[in-house]
Each structure stands twice: as structure tokens, then as C-alpha cells.
C-alpha positions in Angstrom: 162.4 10.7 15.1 163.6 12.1 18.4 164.2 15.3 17.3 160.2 15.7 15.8 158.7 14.7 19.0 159.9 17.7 20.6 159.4 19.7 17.7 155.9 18.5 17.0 154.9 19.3 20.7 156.2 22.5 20.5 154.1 23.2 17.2 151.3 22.1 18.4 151.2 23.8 21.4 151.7 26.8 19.3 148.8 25.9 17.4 147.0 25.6 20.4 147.9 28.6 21.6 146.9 30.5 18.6 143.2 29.0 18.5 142.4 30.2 22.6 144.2 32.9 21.6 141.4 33.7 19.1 138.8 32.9 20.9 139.7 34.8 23.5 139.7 38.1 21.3 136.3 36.7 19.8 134.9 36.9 23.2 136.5 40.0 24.4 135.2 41.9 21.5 131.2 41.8 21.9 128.3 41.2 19.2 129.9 40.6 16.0 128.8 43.6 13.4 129.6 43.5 9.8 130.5 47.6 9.9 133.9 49.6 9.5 133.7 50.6 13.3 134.1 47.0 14.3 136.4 46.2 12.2 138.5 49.4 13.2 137.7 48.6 17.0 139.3 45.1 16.5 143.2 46.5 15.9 143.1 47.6 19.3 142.7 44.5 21.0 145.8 42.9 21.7 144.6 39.0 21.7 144.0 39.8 17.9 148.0 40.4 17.1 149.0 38.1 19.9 146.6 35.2 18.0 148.6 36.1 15.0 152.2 35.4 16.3 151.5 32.1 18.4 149.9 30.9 14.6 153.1 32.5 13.0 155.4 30.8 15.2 153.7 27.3 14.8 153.7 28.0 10.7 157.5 28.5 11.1 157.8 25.4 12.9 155.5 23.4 11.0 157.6 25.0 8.2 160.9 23.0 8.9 159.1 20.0 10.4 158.0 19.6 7.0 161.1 20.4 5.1 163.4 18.1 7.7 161.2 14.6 8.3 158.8 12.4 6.2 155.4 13.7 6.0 154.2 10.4 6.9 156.1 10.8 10.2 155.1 14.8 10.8 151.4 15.0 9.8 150.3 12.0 12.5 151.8 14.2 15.3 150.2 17.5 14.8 147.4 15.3 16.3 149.0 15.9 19.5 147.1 19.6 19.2 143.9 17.7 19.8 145.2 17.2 23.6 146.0 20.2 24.6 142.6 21.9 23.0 140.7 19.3 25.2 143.2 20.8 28.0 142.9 24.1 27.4 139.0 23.9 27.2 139.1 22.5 30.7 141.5 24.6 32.7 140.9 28.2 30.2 137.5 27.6 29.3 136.4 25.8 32.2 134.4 23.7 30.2 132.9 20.7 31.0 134.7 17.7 28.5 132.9 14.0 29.0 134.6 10.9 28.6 133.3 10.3 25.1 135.3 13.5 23.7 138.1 12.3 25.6 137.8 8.7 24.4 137.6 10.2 20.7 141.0 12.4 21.3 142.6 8.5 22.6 141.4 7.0 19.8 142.7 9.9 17.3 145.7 9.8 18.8 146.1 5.7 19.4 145.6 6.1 15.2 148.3 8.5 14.9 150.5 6.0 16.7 150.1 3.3 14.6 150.4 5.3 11.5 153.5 7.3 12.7 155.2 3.7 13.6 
């Protein structure tokens, strides 16, 4: 169980990472356009590939986290992804989060708690 706390942060951060990641090229890319030229004009920016290797990384994690501890264990804690979106939405985003979101990410998490012990 020690070793998966560390692990499962790690993923999830990963996670995290891939998700602002994304939206970050989402926003950096201007009004969507279902043509080839947008399409085309998306392999060019960078947050694209970078989006794909943070997500890569956290599949390779989640990948032997799920191959080395119970899944009832592992799939409780990926929960932990939840805090550092709420994190990264303040401090990257610089959006405002109420205390109802955040008392929704306690109670998520208090749940993964009780299930994980």
C-alpha cells in the first residue's frame, strides 16, 4: 500500500497534467473549424504532442499500478486527480472554485478513503 500512494500521485498528476495540457492547446489554437487546414495547423502546436506524452506517461503508470495492486486499492486513488484539477483551475486557469466544488472534491475523496481502507 505504500508503494501505490506514491505511485497513484504520480499518475494522477500525470493525468492532470495531460488534461491543462489539452486545454491549453484548445485555447491556443482559435475557432474550432471542421476543415483540413485546421487540422493540418494543429501539428504545429507543441501543447498538442506535449498533451500526448503527459497522458502516455500516466497510461504507463496506470499500466503497472494495475498489474501490481488490487484494483480495489488503485481505482479509489486515481481520485486524487480531482485535487489537483481543482488546483490547477485556480493557480493555471485562474478560475474562481466555490466552496461547494471544493466540498464535492472532499467528499469524493473522503469516499475514496473509506473504500480504499
Amino acid at each position: 500500500m505504500y508503494k501505490l500512494i506514491p505511485l497513484a500521485l504520480l499518475q494522477s498528476v500525470f493525468l492532470c497534467g495531460g488534461q491543462v495540457l489539452l486545454k491549453l492547446a484548445l485555447a491556443s489554437s482559435g475557432p474550432f473549424r471542421w476543415s483540413w487546414e485546421f487540422f493540418k495547423s494543429q501539428l504545429t502546436n507543441w501543447w498538442f504532442p506535449a498533451c500526448g506524452v503527459s497522458f502516455g506517461i500516466a497510461t504507463v503508470l496506470w499500466l503497472y499500478i494495475l498489474k501490481h495492486f488490487p484494483f480495489s486499492l488503485a481505482y479509489p486513488l486515481s481520485c486524487i486527480s480531482y485535487i489537483f484539477g481543482m488546483l490547477a483551475a485556480i493557480f493555471i486557469f485562474h478560475e474562481n472554485v466555490n466552496w461547494t466544488q471544493w466540498l464535492g472534491v472532499l467528499l469524493i475523496m473522503g469516499g475514496c478513503i473509506l473504500v480504499a481502507r
